[in-house]
Every structure is written in structure tokens, then in C-alpha cells.
N, C-alpha and C positions, 0 to 999 in steps of 0.2 A: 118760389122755385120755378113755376110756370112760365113766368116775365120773364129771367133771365134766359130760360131755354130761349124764348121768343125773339129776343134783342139776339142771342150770337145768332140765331138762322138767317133773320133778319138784314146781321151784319153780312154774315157770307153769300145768302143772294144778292144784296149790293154790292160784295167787291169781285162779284163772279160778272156781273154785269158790267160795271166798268172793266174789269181788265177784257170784257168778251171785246166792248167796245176801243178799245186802244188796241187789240191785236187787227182788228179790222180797219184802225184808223193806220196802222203801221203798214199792212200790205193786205194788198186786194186779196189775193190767194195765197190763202196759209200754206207753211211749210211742212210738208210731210211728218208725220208723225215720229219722234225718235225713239229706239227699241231701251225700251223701261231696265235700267241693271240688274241681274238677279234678287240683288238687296239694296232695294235703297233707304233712304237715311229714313225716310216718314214712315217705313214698313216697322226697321228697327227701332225708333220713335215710341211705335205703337205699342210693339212686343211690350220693352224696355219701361213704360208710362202703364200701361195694366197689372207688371209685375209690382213697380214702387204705390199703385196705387193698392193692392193689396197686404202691403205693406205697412203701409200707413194705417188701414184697420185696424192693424195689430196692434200698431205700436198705439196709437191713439188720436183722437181726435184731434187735439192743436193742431196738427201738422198735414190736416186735410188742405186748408188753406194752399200754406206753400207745395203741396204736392200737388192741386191740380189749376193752382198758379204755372207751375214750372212744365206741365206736362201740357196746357193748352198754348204757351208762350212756343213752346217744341213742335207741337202739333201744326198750328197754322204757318208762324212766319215770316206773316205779313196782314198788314190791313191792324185795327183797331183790335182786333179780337187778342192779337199776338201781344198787346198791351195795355192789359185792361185798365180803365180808369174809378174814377173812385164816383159813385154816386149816390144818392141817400142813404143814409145806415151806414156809412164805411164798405158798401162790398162792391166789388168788381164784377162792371157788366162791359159787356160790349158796345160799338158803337161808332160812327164819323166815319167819314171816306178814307177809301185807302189813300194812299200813298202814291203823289204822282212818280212814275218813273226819271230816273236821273240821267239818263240818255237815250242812245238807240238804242233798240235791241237789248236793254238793259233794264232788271226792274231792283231797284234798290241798288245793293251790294253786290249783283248780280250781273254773271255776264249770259247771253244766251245766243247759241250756236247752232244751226245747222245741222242736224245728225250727220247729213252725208258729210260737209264740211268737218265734222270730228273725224270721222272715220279715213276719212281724206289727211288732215295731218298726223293722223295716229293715238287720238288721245285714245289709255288706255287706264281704267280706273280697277281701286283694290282699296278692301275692305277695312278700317284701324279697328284692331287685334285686342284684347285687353288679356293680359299672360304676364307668368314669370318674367322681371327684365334679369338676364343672366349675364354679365360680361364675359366672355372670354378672352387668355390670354396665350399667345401660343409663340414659345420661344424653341431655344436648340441648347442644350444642356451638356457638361463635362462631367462626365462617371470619374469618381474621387476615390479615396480611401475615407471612410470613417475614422477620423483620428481618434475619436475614444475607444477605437479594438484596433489602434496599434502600440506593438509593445515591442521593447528591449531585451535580448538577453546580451546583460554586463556580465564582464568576472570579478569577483568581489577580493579578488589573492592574486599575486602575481604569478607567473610559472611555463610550461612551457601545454601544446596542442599534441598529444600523442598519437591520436587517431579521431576522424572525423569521421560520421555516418551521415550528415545532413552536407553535400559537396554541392549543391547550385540552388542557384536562384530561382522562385517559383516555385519552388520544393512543397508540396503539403506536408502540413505535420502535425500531429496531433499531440493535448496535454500532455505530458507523463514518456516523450518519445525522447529516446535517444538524441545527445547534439552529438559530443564531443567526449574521449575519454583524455581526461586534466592531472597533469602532475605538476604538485604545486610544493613546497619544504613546508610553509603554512598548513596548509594541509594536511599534510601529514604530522604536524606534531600536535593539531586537534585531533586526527584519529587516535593516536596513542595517549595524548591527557585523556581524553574520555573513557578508554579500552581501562585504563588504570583505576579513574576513579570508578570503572565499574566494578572492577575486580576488587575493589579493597570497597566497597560500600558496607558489607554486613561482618567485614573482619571489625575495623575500625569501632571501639566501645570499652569503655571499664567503668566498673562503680563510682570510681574516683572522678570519670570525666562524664560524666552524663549525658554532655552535649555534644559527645565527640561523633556517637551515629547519624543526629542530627545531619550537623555537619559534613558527612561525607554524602549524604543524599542531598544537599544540595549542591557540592561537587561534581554529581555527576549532572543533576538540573544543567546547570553553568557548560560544563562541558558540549550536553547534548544540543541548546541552547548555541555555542558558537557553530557547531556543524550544521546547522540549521539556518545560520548567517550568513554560511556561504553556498547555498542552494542547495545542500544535500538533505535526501528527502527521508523520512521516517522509513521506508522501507530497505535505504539503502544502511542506515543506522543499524537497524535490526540484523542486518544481514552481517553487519560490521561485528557486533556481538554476536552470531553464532560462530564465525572464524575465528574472532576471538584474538586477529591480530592484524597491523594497519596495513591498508593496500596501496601501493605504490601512485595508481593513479582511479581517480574516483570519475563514474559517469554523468557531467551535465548533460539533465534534462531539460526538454523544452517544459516551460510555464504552463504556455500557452495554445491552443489552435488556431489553423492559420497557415496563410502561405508565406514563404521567405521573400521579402520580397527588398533586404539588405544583408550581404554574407561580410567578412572581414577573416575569420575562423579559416587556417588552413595547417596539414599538417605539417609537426614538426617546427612551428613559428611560434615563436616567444611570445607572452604576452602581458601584458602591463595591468597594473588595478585599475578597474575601472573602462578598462576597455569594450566596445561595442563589439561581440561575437557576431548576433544574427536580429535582422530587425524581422517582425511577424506581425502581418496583418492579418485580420479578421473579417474576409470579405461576406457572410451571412448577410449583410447590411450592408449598405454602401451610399456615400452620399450622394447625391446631383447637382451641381453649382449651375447656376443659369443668373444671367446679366439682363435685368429689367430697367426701363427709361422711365427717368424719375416720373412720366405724367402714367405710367403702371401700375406704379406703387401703391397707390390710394387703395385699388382692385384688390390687394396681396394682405395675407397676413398667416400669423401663426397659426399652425394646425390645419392650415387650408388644405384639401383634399387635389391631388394633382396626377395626371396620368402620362408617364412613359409608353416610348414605343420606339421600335428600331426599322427601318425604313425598309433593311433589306431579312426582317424577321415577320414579314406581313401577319394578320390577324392575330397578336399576340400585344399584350398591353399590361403593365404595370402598374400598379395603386400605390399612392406613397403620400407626404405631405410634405409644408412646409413647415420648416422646424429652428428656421430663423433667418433673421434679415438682415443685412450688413448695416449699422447705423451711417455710413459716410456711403460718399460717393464717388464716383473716377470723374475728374474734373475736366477729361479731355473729351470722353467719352460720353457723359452725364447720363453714367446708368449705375447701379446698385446692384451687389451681388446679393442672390437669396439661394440659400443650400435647403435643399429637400432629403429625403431619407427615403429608400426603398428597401425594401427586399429583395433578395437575389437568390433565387432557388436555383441550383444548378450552377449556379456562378457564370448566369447571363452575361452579367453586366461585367464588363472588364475595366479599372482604372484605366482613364484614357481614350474612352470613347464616345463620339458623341450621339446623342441622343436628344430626340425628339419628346419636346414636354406640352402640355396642355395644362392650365389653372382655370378653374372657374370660378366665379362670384355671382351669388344669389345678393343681388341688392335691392330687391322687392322681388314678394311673394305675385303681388297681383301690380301692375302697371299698364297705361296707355301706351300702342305698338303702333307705328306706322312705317312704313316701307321707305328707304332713306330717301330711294329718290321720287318720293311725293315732294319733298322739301329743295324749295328754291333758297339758297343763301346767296345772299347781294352784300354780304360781308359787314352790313347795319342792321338787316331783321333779315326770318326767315319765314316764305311765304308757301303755303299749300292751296291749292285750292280743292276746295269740297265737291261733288258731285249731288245733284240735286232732281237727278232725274230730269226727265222732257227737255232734255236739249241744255241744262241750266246748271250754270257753276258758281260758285263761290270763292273768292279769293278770300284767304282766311292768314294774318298773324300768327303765327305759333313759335311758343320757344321748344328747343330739344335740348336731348342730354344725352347720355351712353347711348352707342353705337353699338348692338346685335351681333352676333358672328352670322346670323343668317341675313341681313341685309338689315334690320330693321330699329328705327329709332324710339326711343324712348321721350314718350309727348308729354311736356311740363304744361302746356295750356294752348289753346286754340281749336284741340280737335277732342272729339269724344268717341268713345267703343261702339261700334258700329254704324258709323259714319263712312261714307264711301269717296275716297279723295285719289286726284288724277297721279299716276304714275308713269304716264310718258303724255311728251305733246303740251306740256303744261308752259313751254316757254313762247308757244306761239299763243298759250292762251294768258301769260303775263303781257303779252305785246299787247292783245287785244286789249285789253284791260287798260294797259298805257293809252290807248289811241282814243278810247271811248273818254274816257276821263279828259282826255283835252279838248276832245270835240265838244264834250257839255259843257266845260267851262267857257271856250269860246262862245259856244251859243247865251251864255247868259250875260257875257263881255269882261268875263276875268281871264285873268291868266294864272299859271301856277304859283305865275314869283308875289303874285298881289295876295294870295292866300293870308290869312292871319295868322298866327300859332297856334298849336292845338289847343293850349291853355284859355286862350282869347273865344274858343268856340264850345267850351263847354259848359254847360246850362249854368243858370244858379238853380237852388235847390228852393223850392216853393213848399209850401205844408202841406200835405203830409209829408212830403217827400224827403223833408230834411229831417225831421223827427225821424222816420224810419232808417235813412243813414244813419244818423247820429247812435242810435239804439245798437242797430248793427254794429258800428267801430266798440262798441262799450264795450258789446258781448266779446266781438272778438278778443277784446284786450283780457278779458276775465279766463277766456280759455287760455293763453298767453300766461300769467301769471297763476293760473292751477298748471299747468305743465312744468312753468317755473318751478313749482313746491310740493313736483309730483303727487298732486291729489289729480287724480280722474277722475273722481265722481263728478269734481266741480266741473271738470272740464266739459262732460257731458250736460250738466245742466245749461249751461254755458251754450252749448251747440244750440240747442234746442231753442233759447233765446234766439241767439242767431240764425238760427232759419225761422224763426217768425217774422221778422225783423226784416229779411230780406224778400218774404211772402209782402208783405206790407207796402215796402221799397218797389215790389211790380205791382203792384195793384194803383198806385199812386203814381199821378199823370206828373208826366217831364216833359218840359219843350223840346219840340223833335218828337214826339211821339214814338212810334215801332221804329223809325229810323234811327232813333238814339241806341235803343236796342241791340240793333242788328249790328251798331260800331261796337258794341261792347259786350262780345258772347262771352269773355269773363264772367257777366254779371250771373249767367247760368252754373257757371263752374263756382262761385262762390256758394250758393242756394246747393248743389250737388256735393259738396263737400262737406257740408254743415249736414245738412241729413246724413250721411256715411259717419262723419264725428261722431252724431250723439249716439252711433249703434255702435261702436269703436268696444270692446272690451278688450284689447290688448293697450297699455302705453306708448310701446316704440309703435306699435301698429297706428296709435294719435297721435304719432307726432308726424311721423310721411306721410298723412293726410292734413294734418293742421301746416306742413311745410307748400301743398299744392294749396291748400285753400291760400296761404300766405301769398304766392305766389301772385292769383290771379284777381287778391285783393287788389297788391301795392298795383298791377296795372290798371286798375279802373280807378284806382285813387289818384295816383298821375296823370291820367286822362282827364278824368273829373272835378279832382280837389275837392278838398278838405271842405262840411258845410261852415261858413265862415262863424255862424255862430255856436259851433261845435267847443268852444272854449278852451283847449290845449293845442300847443302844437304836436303834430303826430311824428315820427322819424320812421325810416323805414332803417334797418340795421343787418347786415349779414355776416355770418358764420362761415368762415372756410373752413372747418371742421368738419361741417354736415356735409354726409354727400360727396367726399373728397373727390375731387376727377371732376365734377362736372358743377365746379365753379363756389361750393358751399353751397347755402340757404340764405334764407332774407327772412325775416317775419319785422311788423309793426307795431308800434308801441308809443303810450305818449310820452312826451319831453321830460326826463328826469332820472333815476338811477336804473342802467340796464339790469335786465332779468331775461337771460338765455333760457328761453323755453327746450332749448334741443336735448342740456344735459342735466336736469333738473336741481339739486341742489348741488349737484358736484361742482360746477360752475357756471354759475348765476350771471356774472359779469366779464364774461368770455365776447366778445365780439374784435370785426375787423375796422369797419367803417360803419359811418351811416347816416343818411340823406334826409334830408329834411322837405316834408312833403309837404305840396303848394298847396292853398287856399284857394276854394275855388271863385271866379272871378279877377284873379290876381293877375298880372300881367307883366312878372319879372317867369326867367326862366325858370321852369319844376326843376326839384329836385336839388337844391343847396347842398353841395358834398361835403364830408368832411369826414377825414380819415382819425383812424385814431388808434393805439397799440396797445390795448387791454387786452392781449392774447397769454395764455399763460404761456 
């Protein structure tokens, strides 16, 4: 234990001494000191490496390795130490000179600036977030009629309107209310069958006919029965039977409550069977229709919790949901109607007006946040660069996904939680970045166009180093097929493989040294995802983490390829399914029958496309396409 403390001090007073020497070889008189960020990324580093190192006690010993693997690879950055090699006994000690610089003013990956010069063109940097990603969606809505509380009053007899009590439109009215008093000849000769067979129910009997009293009780059944057919109500029956003889003209009642909000009923006009008297809605409830653009829809679904509000009704706000989605679409327009339901206390909301709506979506609990405009997109990749303290930047790869209502993106790989990247000023420091990059290529006598492909400049895999790939792809694959057959347990065993595997993978020397590294901070987010996997106790919870670990596999496998004597070919395959809106998922797997790790056995052999990933050494282009429509 003594030795290796010895060898890292070792290492770092030597790469303290050369880089002391290259600042002095650079310029006689250093540059003013530049004012340190509140947080920067080696402070967070620090935090963030003490808490996962007590973590690791917990959980158990294997996993000492890869955790202060990945927390000294974090901590330095650069030089030997950043990359430890493999020395008697398998363990990782320190060692070798650093890393010459790759141009001016630049060490590594790295660009380095002037404090006053930042401040001069404005760079201004902000902290990446790890929080809720929440989409929101904020449209303008049409207050409807709930068509299941609207109703009909027909006449079921022909005859004539004698007098009306319900005369306009808008009318409120309540169950059991007065419409219309109706004289109908139908009508009245069920008043009188019935008034008879009531009168003659307990005359009607002799010994002789047994069934005759029978019989007239259910005459009167029958009769009561049609008056009952034609809306007249038990109370009005009753009332029929205590007078004891038939009324000229009988009162329809309303059904239903509700406003009028269709009349036809007027007096003294005829009217026909079957005719439409008064139409009544039920505004207690009311729908909201609102018009979303098919690339929203992913965002939306049943039961989604959505909030109204009326522009000129300030501080006041409505709770409702969505309660269905139109399956088509307006072809001119290419948006999709989705109707919400609220509540209308007061009868706020008036058919026919519009209204201001809000949806939300929770589509991860916990996600990487970064401020949109840290992200350069040049419409082929999109670039951030990191903040690194004393003057020094990072230009960093990253992909994104949903876009924040409060400004901020959602990082699929290149950046991590408490990492501090530039949010203005960043285009004059892509410029620098271009101009450094050419000047050092000039100085070694390349030019850009003479460059080889990426494919052509990635290592081959030497031993250990391919074993420990190799081990790692297995694991992966093993978690991949337990998520397939939703077993979790496997999956976590699985993890825990694979973060050894990748423990192993750093510890074991690559040509290129730290600088190979430093191209492929994937290789940290794979190691960081596989720890988080095997603490994973939810499922959907493994699989949006087993979709990022996917993620920033297939980039260092395309970068790197495949170890040639890894023995299968590997495919990378994605799901538009997962993750709707922001492109599907991808995960890896090797050459043979698919298995959809995203929906476990529901379906297995669900995919879109899927690429066929290069060998490393190889020198046709990565990534063989090949599309294919196994979608259910």
C-alpha cells in the first residue's frame, strides 16, 4: 500500500514539474491568475468521489477497485495517474510522463484563455443540474359541451303545444321542471284505458273464472306502463287517479338538469312523433378540445393531469385531465385533437371560449440538466464546452433530448451533474479551438483533409485490455437479455460484472495513454451507469438507466470497435417506441434473434433498424445500416 502511495506522489511531483517547466517555456511572464468559479468541476469531483466512496463500503468490496478507479481517473485528468497501468500482481499504479501538449496554449483536449480575455468576450459559465426532466406543453383550448350530459326532450304522440313555461334559449332548468302543457287524442285515450282498468281491477272475479282478477291487475300494469312511455311521471299518474278522470292536456317534464341550449317548442304549434322539443346540456363538466403537433403527442396521454386558466380571470386556475386523444390527424394542418374534461363551478367556463391550457410530463424522476444555450449544434453534432477552472476549457461532444420550459436540456452523454459549462462566449471559444487545431496540425505538416478516419486511429486492443472489453460487452449483453425476461435480479448481478470489467478496462494500458481517455469520457459514463444499475431496485427505473449506459456504450464502440477476437458480430438496434419525441433508444446486442430489452416479454422482437458495429482495426466505414420493420 506504501509503494503505490509513493509512485502517485511521485507521479504528480513530476507532472507538476514539467507542466511548471512548459508554462515558463510558453511565456516569460505568466498570466495573471483567473478568479477560480464558485464551483468547480474538481471541487464537485471531490464532494461527489467521497460520497460514492462510501458507498462502495457498503455495498461491498468488489467494487472498491472500480470506484477509486473512476474517482482518481476524475480527480487528476491528466498525466499517468489519470490512467493507470497494469504492473505486477494486476494492480494499478502510477507512472510516465505526462502528456506533451497538443498546441499553444493548449494542454490536451483543452483550450486555455486569458481570464481578462474571457471576461473580454463574455464567457459566462453555469452549473449542469441533475432534477426532474419535465416537459411541458402549453397550448389554447375550445370550452365544448360534454356530449355525454347532453340530452333530448322528444314527444313520443303526436298533438298540439298548449302552453309553454320554458320560452328561450339558455333557460336553466332543473330535473322534474315544468316544459310544456301537451294535448295529444293518444294521450288521452291512455288516460282513460288506464282510469278504467283501474276502476274495474277488484270488481272483475267469479269462482268460475279464477283468472279473471289476475287479469285485470295486469290491465292496469299495461296501461300504467304506456303512460309511462310517454314521459308522464308517477306522480302525475297518482294525481290522475285521485281525480279520478282524464285531463285534457298532461304536463311534460324536463328529464334532465341543465341549460336549454336548443328550443323548437312554441305555443299553440302542432307537433309531430318524434319531434325535438328542447335540447339540455349539462354544463357541471365541460370539455376542452385543444389541437397538438404530431411531434407533442409522444408528451400526452390519458389521464394526464392538465391546467386551465382565462387570461382576463388572472390568479385563478383550473385542474382537469386528458381523457382522450383523437386517433387521426388533420392532414393540412398535421396536429391531433385531444379533449380534456374539467370542472366548472359557477359555470365559468362557457361553450365557446377560449382558453389557456398547460400539460405536463414527468419523464424522468432524476435526469442530467444543462442550460440550452451551453449547446452549440452545427446540425452533425452538438458541442459544450466544460469549464475547468484557472483559465481552461473543455470542448466536450454531447447528445440532448427534451427541451425544459425553463430553458434547459436534457444531457444523454458528454456532460455530468455538477460539471460547470460555458453559457455565453462559447462561439468565440469554438473559433479558438478551430484555429488551435489547425495551427498544430500545420506545425507537424498535416492538414485536416490528410487526417485518416476515426476508425483507422483507434487502438487495437492489447491484453488485458481486450479481455476486459470483451467481459464487459458479455455483461452488458446478460443485463440486455434479463431485462428482455424481466428478471432483475439477473440484471443486477449482471451490473456488478460489468463494473468490474470496466474497473479492469481502466487499469489496463491502451496506446494513446490518458489521451485516449480524455477522447472518450463515454468510457466514464459507462463505469457510472453500471454502478447506479446494480443499486437499481425499480425495473422501468433499469431500464432509463440501462438506455444511457446503452447510449454511451454504442459511442465508444464506434469510436473504438469491436476487439477483433471478441468472436460475434455485435448490432447496435433502436426502438422508436422508448422515449417517444426524442428519437427512441438504441441498446446492443450480438448478431441473432432480437430481444427488446425496453418492454420485456410483451415484446421481445420490436425494433426499427439496426447497424452493424465495426471491428476494431477495420477500415471500411462503422456502422453497416440496415433498416428493417419488425414493429408491431
Amino acid at each position: 500500500m506504501s509503494d503505490k502511495k509513493t509512485n502517485h506522489a511521485d507521479a504528480r511531483d513530476k507532472s507538476s514539474v514539467d507542466e511548471t517547466a512548459d508554462r515558463k517555456h510558453a511565456s516569460a511572464a505568466p498570466p495573471p491568475p483567473s478568479p477560480s468559479p464558485s464551483r468547480s468541476p474538481r471541487v464537485m469531483t471531490v464532494v461527489a468521489f467521497a460520497v460514492v466512496v462510501v458507498v462502495s463500503m457498503w455495498i461491498g468490496g468488489s467494487w472498491g477497485g472500480l470506484l477509486a478507479d473512476l474517482g482518481r481517473r476524475a480527480l487528476d485528468g491528466k498525466g499517468e495517474e489519470a490512467m493507470p497501468s497494469v504492473g505486477s500482481g494486476g494492480h494499478a499504479h502510477g507512472g510516465g510522463p505526462p502528456a506533451a501538449p497538443t498546441g499553444p496554449g493548449q494542454d490536451g483536449g483543452t483550450i486555455t484563455i486569458d481570464p481578462v480575455m474571457s471576461q473580454n468576450i463574455g464567457v459566462r459559465i453555469a452549473e449542469v443540474a441533475s432534477g426532474p426532466l419535465i416537459k411541458t406543453i402549453r397550448t389554447v383550448g375550445t370550452v365544448d359541451y360534454d356530449e355525454t350530459r347532453v340530452r333530448d326532450v322528444n314527444l313520443k304522440v303526436p298533438g298540439w303545444i298548449e302552453r309553454i313555461y320554458v320560452d328561450y334559449l339558455g333557460a336553466a332548468v332543473e330535473a322534474g321542471q315544468p316544459l310544456f302543457d301537451f294535448y295529444s287524442p293518444d294521450l288521452f285515450a291512455a288516460q282513460e284505458e288506464y282510469l278504467l282498468a283501474w276502476r274495474n281491477r277488484d270488481k272483475i272475479g267469479a269462482d268460475f273464472v279464477p283468472d279473471a282478477a289476475e287479469g285485470a291487475q295486469d290491465l292496469v300494469a299495461a296501461a300504467h306502463t304506456r303512460l309511462k312511455y310517454f314521459d308522464i311521471t308517477d306522480e302525475q299518474i297518482e294525481e290522475l287517479q285521485r281525480q279520478d278522470q282524464p285531463q285534457k292536456t298532461m304536463t311534460m317534464r324536463s328529464p334532465h338538469s341543465g341549460i336549454v341550449m336548443a328550443k323548437h317548442a312554441n305555443e299553440g304549434m302542432r307537433v309531430e312523433l318524434g319531434m325535438q322539443a328542447y335540447r339540455i346540456a349539462d354544463l357541471s363538466k365541460v370539455w376542452v378540445m385543444v389541437a397538438l403537433y404530431e411531434y407533442e403527442l409522444p408528451f400526452t396521454s390519458v389521464g394526464q393531469r392538465a391546467t386551465l386558466s382565462l387570461s382576463y380571470v388572472p390568479g385563478q386556475a383550473l385542474e382537469g385531465e386528458v381523457i382522450y386523444i383523437y386517433p387521426y390527424m388533420e392532414t393540412k394542418t398535421r396536429q391531433a385533437m385531444v379533449r380534456l374534461e374539467f370542472d366548472n363551478p359557477g359555470l365559468l367556463l362557457k361553450p365557446g371560449m377560449y382558453a389557456n391550457v398547460e400539460l405536463k410530463a414527468t419523464l424522468a424522476e432524476r435526469a442530467t440538466l444543462a442550460p440550452r444555450s451551453a449547446v452549440i449544434d452545427t446540425g452533425e453534432r452538438q458541442i459544450a464546452f466544460a469549464s475547468l477552472g484557472e483559465g481552461r476549457f473543455e470542448p466536450r461532444n454531447v447528445r440532448i433530448g427534451v427541451e425544459t420550459e425553463d430553458g434547459m436540456v436534457h444531457v444523454l452523454s458528454g456532460l455530468q451533474p455538477g460539471e460547470l459549462v460555458v453559457v455565453s462566449g462559447q462561439f468565440l471559444l469554438d473559433s479558438e479551438a478551430k484555429v488551435r487545431e489547425g495551427t498544430a496540425r500545420m506545425s507537424k505538416g498535416r492538414l485536416a483533409a490528410d487526417e485518416p478516419p476515426a476508425m483507422d486511429q483507434a487502438p487495437m486492443w492489447p491484453e488485458p485490455a481486450g479481455s476486459y472489453f470483451g467481459r464487459a460487452l458479455d455483461a452488458y449483453f446478460g443485463i440486455g437479455d434479463a431485462l428482455a425476461r424481466d428478471t432483475p435480479e439477473k440484471v443486477w448481478a449482471r451490473a456488478r460484472v460489468l463494473a468490474d470489467a470496466v474497473a479492469g478496462l481502466f487499469a489496463a494500458e491502451i496506446p494513446g495513454g490518458p489521451e485516449f481517455w480524455k477522447q472518450h469520457p463515454e468510457a466514464v459514463t459507462i463505469g457510472v451507469e453500471a454502478l447506479g444499475l446494480a443499486s437499481e431496485s425499480d425495473l422501468s427505473g433499469a431500464r432509463l438507466r440501462y438506455a444511457n449506459l446503452s447510449v454511451a456504450l454504442a459511442d465508444f464502440v464506434m469510436a473504438t470497435g469491436v476487439p477483433p477476437d471478441f468472436g460475434t458480430t455485435v448490432l447496435k438496434l433502436r426502438c422508436p417506441m422508448v422515449r417517444d419525441g426524442q428519437g427512441g433508444s438504441i441498446w446492443l446486442q450480438p448478431d441473432g434473434v432480437v430481444r427488446n430489452p425496453y418492454f420485456g416479454r410483451q415484446m421481445q422482437e420490436c425494433f426499427e433498424e439496426r447497424t452493424v458495429l465495426p471491428v476494431t482495426g477495420s477500415t471500411h466505414s462503422p456502422g453497416q445500416h440496415e433498416s428493417s420493420r419488425d414493429m408491431p
